[in-house]
N, CA, C and O of each residue as an XYZ file, in Angstrom:
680
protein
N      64.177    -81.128     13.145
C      65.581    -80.843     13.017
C      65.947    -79.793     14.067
O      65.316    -78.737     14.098
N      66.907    -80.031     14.899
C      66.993    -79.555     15.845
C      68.109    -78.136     15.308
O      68.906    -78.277     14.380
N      67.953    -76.789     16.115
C      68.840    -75.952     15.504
C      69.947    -75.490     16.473
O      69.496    -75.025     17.519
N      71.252    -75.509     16.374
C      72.538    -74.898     16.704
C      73.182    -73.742     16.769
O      72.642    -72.788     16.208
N      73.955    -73.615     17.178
C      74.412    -72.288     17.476
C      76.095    -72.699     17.684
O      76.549    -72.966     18.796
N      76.779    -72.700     16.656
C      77.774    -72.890     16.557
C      78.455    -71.552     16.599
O      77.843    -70.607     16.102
N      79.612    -71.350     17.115
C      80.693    -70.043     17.094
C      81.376    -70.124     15.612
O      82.268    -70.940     15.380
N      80.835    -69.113     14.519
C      81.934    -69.237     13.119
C      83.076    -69.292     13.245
O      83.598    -68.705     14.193
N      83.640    -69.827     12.568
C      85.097    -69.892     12.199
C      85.910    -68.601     11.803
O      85.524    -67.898     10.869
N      86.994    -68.312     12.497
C      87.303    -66.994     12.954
C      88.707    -67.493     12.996
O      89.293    -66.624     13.641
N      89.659    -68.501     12.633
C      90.811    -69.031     12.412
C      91.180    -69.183     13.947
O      91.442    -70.351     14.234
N      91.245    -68.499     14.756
C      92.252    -69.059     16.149
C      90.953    -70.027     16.767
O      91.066    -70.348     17.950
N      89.899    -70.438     16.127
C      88.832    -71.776     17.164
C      88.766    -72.627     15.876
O      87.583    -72.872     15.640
N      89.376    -73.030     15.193
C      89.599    -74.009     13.986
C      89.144    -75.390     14.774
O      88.072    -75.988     14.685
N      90.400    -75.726     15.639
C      89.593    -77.213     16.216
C      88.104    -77.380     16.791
O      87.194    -78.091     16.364
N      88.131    -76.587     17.795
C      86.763    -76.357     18.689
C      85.577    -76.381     16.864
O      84.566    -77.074     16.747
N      86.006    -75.666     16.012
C      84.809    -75.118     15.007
C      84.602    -76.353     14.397
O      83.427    -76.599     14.124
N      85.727    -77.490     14.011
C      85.609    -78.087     13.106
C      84.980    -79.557     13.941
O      84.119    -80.296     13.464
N      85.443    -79.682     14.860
C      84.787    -80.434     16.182
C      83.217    -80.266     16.020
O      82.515    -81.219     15.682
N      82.723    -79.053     16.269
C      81.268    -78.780     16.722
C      80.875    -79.403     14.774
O      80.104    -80.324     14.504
N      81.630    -78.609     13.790
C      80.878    -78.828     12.166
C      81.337    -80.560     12.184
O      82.500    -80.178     12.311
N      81.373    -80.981     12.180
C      81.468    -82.488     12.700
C      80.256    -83.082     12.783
O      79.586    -83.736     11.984
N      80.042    -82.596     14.324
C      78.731    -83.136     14.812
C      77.450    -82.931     13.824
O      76.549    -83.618     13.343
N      77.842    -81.758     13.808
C      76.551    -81.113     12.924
C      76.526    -81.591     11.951
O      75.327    -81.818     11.791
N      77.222    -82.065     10.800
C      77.549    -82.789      9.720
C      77.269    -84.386      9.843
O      76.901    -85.081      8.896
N      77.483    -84.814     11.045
C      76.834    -86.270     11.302
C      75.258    -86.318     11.649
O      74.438    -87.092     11.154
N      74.977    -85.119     12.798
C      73.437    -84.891     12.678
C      72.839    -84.746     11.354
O      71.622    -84.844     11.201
N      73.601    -84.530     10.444
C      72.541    -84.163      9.099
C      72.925    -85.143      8.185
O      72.868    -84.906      6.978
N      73.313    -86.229      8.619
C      74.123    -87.282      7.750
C      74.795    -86.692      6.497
O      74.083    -86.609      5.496
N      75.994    -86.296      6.423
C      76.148    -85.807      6.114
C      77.967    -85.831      6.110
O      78.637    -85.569      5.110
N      78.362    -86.093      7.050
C      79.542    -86.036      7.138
C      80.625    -87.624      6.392
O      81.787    -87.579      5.989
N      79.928    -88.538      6.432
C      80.415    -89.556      5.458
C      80.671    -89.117      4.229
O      81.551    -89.789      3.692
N      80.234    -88.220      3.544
C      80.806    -87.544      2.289
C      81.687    -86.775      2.876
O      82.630    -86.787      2.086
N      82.012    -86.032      3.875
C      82.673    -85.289      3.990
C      84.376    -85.850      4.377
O      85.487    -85.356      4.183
N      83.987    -86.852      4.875
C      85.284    -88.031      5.049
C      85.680    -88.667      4.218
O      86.704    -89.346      4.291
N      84.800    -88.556      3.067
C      85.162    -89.652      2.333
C      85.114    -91.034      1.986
O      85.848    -91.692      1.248
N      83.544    -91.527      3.037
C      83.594    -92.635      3.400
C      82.588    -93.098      2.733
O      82.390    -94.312      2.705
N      81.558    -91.987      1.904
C      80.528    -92.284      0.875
C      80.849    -91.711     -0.071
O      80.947    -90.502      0.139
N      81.155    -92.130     -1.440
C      81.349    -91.628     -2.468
C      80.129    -91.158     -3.675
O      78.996    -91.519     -3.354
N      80.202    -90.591     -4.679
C      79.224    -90.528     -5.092
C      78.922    -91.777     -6.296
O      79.663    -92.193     -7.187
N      77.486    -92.183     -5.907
C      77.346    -93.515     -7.334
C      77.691    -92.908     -8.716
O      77.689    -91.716     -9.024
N      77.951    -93.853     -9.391
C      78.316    -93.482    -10.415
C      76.747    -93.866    -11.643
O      76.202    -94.961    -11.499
N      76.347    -93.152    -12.438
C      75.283    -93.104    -13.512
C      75.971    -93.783    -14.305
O      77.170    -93.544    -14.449
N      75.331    -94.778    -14.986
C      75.649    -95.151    -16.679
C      74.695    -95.419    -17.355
O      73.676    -94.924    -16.874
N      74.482    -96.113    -18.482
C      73.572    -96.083    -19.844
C      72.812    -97.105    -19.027
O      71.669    -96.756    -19.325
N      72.645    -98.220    -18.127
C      71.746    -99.182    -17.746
C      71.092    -99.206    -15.945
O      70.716   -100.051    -15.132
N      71.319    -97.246    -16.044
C      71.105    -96.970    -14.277
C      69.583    -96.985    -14.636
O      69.081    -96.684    -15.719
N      68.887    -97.446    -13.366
C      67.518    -97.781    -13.225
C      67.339    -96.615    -12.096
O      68.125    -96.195    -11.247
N      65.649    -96.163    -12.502
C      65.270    -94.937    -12.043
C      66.136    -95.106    -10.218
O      66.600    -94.071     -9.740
N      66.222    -96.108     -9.601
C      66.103    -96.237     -8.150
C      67.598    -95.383     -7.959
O      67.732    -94.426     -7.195
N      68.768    -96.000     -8.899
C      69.591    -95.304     -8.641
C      70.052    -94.440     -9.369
O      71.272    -94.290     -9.302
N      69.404    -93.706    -10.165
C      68.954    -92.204    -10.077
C      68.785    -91.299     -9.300
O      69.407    -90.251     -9.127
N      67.568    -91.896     -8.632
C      67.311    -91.214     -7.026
C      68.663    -91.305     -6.215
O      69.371    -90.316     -6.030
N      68.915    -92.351     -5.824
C      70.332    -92.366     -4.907
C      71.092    -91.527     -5.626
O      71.457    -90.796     -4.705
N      71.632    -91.061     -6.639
C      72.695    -89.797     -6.711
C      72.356    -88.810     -6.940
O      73.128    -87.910     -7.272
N      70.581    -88.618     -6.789
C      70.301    -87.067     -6.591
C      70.255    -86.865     -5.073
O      70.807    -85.830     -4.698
N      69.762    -87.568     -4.207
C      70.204    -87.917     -2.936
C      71.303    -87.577     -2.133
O      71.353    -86.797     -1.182
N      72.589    -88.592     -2.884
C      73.961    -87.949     -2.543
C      73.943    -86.624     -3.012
O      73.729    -85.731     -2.192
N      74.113    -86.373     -4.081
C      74.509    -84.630     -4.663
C      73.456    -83.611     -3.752
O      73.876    -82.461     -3.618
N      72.072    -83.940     -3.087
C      71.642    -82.977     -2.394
C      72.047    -83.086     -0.868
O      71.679    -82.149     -0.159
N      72.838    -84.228     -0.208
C      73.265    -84.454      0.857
C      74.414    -83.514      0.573
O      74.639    -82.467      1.180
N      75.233    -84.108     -0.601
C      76.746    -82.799     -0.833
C      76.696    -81.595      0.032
O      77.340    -81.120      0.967
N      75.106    -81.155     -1.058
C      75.002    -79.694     -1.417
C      74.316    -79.080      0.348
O      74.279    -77.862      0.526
N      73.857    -79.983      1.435
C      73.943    -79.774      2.548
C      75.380    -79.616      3.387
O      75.795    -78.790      4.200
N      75.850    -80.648      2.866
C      77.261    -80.504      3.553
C      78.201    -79.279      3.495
O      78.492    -78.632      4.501
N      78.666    -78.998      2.235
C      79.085    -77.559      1.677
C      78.177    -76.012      2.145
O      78.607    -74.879      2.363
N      76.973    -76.495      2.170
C      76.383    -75.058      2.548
C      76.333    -75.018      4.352
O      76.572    -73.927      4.868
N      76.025    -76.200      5.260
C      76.407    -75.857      6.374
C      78.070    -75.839      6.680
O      78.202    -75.699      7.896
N      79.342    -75.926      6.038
C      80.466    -75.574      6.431
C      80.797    -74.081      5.984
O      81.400    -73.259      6.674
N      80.202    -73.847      4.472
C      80.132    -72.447      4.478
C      79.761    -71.395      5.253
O      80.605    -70.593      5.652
N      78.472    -71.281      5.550
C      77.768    -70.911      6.452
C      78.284    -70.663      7.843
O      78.055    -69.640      8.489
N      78.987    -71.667      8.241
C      79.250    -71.523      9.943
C      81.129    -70.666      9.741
O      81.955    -70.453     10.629
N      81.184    -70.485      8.811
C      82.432    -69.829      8.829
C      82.307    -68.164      9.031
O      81.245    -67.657      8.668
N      83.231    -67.389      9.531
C      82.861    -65.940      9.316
C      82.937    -64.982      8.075
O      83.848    -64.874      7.255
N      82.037    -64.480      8.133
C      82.254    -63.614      6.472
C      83.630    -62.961      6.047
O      84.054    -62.633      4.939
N      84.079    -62.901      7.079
C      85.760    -62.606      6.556
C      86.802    -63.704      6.448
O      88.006    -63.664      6.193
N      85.859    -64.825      6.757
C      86.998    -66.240      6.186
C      86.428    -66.932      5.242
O      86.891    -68.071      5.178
N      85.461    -66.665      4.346
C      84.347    -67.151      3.624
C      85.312    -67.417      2.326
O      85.276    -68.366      1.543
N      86.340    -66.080      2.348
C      86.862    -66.543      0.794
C      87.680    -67.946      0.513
O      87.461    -68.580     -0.519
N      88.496    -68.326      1.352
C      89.092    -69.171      1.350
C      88.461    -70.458      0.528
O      89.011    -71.133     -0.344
N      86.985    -70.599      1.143
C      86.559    -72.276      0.238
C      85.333    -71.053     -0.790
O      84.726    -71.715     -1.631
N      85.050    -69.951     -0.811
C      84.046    -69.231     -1.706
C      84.105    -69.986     -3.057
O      83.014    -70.428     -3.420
N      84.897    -70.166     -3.673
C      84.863    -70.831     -4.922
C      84.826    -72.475     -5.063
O      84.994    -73.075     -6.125
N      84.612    -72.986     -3.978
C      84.415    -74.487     -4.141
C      83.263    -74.599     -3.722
O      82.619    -74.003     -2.860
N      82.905    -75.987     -4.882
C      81.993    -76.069     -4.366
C      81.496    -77.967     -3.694
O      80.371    -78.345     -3.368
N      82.687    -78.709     -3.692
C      82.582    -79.825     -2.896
C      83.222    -79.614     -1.607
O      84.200    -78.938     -1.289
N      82.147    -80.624     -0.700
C      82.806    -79.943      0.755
C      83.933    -80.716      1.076
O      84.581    -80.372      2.065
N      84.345    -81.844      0.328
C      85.696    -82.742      0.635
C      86.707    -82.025      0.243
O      87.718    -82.659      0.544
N      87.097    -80.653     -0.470
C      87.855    -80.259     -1.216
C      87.642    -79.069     -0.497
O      88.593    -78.331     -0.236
N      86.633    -78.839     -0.192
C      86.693    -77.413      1.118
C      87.099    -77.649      2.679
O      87.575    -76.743      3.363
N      86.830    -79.114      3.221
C      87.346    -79.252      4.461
C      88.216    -79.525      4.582
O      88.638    -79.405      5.733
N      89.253    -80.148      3.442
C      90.752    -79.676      3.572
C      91.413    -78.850      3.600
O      92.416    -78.686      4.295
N      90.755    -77.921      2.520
C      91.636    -76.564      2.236
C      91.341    -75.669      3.628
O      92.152    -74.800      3.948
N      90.266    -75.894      4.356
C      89.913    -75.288      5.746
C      91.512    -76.091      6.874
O      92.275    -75.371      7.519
N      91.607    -77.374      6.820
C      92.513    -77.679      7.314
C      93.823    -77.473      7.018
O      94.655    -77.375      7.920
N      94.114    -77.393      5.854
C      95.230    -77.143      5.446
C      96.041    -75.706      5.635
O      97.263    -75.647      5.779
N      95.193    -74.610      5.610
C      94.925    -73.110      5.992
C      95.079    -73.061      7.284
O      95.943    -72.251      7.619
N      94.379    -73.829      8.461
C      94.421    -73.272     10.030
C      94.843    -74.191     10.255
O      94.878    -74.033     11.475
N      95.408    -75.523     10.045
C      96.747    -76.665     10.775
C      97.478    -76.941      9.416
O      97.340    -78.000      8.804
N      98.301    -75.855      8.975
C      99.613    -75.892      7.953
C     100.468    -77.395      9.117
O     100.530    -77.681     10.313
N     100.866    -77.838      8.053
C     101.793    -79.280      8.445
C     103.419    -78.651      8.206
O     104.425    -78.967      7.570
N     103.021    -77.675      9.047
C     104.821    -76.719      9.440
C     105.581    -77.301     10.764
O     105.020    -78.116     11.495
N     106.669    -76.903     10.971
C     107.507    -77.193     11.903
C     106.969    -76.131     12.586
O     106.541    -76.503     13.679
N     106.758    -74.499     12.301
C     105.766    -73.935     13.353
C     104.435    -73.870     13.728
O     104.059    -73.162     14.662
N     103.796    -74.467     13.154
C     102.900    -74.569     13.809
C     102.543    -76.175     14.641
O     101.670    -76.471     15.456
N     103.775    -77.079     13.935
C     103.492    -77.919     15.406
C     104.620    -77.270     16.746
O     104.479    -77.793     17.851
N     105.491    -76.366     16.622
C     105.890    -75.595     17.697
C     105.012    -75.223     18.761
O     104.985    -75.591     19.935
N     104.159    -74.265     17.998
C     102.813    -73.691     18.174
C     101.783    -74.704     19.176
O     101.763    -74.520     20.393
N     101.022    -75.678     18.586
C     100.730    -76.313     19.478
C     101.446    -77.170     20.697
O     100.963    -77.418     21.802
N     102.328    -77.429     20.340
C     103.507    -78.508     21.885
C     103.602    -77.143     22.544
O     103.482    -77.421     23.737
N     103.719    -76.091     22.469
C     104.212    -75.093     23.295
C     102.641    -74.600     23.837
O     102.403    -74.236     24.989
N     102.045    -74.648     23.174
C     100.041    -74.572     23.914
C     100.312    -75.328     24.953
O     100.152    -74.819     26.062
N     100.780    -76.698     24.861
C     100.482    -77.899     25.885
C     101.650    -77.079     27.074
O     101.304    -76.197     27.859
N     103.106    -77.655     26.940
C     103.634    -76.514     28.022
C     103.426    -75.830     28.476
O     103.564    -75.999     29.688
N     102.998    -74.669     28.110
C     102.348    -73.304     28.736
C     100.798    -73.599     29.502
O     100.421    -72.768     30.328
N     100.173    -74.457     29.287
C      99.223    -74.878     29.792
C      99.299    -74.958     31.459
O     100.121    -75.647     32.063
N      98.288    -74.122     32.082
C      98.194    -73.943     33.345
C      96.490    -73.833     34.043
O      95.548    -73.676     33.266
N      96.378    -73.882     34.760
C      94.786    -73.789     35.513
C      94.849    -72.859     35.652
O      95.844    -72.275     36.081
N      93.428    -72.191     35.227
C      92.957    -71.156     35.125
C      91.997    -70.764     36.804
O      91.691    -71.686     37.561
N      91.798    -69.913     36.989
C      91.440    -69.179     38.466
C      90.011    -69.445     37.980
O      89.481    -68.943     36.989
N      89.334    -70.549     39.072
C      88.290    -70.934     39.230
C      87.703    -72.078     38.163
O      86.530    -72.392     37.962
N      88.928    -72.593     37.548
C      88.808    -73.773     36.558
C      89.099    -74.912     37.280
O      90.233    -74.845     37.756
N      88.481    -75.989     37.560
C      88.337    -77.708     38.297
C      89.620    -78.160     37.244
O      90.126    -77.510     36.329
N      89.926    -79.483     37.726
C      91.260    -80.325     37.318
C      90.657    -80.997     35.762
O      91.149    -80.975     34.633
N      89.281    -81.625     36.338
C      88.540    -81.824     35.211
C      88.596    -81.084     33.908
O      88.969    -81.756     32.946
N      88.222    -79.524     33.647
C      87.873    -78.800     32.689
C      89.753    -78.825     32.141
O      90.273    -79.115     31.063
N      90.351    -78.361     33.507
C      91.824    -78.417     32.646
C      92.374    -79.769     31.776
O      93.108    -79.772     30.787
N      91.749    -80.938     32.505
C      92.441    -82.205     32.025
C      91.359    -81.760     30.367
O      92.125    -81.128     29.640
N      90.700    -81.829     30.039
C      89.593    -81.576     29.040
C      90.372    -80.787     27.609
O      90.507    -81.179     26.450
N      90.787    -79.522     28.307
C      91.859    -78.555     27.663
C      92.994    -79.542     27.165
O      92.925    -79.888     25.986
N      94.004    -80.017     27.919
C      95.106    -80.615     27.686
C      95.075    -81.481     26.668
O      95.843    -81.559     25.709
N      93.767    -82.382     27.044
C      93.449    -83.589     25.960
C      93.099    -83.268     24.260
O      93.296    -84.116     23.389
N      92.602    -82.020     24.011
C      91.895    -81.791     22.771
C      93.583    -81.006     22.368
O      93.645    -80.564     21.220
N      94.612    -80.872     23.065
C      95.842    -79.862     22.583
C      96.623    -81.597     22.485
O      97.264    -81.822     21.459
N      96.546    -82.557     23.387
C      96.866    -83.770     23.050
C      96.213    -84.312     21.417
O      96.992    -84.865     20.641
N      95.053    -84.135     21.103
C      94.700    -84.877     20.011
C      95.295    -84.329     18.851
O      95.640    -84.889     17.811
N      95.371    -82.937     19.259
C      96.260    -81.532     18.346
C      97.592    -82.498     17.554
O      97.865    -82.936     16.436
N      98.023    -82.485     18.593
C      99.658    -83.024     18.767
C      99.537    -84.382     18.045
O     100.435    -84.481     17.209
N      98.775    -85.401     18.084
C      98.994    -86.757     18.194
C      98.433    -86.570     16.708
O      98.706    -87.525     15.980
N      97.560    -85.331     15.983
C      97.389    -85.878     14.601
C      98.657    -85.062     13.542
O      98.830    -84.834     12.345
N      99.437    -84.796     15.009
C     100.774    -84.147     14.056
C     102.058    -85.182     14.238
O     103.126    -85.196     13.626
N     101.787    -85.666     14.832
C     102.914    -86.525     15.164
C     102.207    -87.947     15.890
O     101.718    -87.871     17.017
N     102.216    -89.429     14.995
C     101.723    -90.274     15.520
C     102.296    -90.703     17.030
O     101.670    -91.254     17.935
N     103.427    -90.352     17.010
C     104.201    -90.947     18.251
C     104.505    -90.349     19.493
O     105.238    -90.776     20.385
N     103.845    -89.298     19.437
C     103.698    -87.794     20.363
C     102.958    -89.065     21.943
O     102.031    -89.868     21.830
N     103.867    -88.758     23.319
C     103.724    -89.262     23.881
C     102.713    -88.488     25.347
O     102.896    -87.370     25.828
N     101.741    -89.453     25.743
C     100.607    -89.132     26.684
C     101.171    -88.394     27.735
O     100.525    -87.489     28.265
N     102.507    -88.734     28.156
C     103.176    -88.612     29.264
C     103.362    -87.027     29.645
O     103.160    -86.658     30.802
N     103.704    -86.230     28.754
C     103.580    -85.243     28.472
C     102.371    -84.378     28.888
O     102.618    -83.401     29.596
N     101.217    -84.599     28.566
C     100.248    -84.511     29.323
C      99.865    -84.678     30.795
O      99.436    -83.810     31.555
N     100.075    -85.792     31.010
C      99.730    -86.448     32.403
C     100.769    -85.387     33.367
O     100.312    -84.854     34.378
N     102.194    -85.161     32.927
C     103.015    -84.096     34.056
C     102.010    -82.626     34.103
O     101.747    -81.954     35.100
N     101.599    -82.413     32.784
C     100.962    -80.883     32.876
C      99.809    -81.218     34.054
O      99.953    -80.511     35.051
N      98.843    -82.041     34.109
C      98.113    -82.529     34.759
C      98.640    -82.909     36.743
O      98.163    -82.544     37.817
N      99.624    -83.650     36.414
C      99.959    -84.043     37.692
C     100.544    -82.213     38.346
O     100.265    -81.855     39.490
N     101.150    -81.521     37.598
C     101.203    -80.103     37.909
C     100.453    -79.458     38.697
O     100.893    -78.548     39.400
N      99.390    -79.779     38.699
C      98.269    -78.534     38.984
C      97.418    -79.554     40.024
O      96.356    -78.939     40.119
N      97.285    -80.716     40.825
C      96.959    -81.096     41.824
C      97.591    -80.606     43.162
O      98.692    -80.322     43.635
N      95.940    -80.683     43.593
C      96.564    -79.826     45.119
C      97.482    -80.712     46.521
O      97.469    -81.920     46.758
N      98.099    -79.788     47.145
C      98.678    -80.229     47.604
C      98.877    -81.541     48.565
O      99.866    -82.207     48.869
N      97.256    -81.620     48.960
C      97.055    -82.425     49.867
C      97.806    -84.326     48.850
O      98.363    -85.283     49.386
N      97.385    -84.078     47.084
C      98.331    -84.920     46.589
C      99.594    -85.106     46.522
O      99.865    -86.195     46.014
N     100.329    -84.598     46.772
C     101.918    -84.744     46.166
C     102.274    -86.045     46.836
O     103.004    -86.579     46.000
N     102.182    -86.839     47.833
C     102.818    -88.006     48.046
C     102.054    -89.268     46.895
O     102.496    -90.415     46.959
N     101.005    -88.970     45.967
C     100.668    -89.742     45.315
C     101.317    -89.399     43.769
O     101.658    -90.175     42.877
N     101.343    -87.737     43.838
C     101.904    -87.399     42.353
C     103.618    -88.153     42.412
O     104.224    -88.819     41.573
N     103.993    -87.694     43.767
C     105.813    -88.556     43.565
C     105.798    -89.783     43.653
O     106.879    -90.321     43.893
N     104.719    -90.547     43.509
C     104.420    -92.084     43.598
C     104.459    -92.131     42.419
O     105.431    -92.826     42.123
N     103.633    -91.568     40.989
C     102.942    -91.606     40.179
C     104.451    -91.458     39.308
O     104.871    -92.199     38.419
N     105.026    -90.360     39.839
C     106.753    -89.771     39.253
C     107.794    -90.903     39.238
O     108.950    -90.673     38.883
């Protein structure tokens, strides 16, 4: 099992954090409960030992899932999910807390993308990179949030020797 070094969750790297607990949550199989996409079996009076095992299985996959999202958070944001203890019910309330479904805070991000500029000694690449993850921002706030928007911040910041291709592109 390979080990990580994730940056805790510290509220202003919410995407970047929940991005990296993602991965890490799929490396540990793990994240299909966390989506919602494995549920837990259900026990009744005619469960046979096999699936027994399968929902001690799931419930100790859970109990991985919940303790690496806990864990990678910072001890001063710990309270927020401290009292839960499923991680489907903690990675919302994590989302729901650092992307509120407000009119400001999708302000907040469209105005990230605007203000968006190349940084001194940053390639077009790393910026297009930036733009795109403030694009995915946007597009899970608004399905209809358009690419185009992007592509000007982008066509912005090419050097000069482009501009007869960017006013082509315009």
């Amino acid at each position: 099992m390979a080990n990580y070094s994730i940056p805790k969750l510290e509220g202003q790297n919410y995407v970047s954090w929940a991005n990296d607990v993602k991965y890490l949550l799929m490396e540990r199989q793990a994240w299909n409960i966390v989506d919602e996409i494995e549920i837990e079996p259900k026990l009744d009076v005619s469960t046979d030992a096999e699936a027994a095992k399968e929902v001690k299985n799931f419930k100790a996959c859970k109990q991985i899932a919940m303790s690496i999202i806990y864990l990678n958070i910072d001890s001063s944001h710990r309270r927020i999910v401290e009292r839960i203890d499923d991680p489907v019910e903690a990675w919302k309330v994590l989302k729901t807390y650092y992307q509120p479904d407000s009119k400001a805070h999708h302000m907040e991000v469209y105005s990230s993308l605007m203000n968006s500029y190349i940084l001194s000694e940053e390639s077009i690449s790393l910026l297009s990179t930036r733009l795109l993850r403030i694009y995915e921002q946007l597009r899970d706030l608004d399905k209809d949030f358009s690419e185009r928007y992007v592509t000007f911040q982008l066509l912005r910041y090419q050097p000069s020797q482009f501009d007869s291709i960017v006013q082509t592109i315009l």
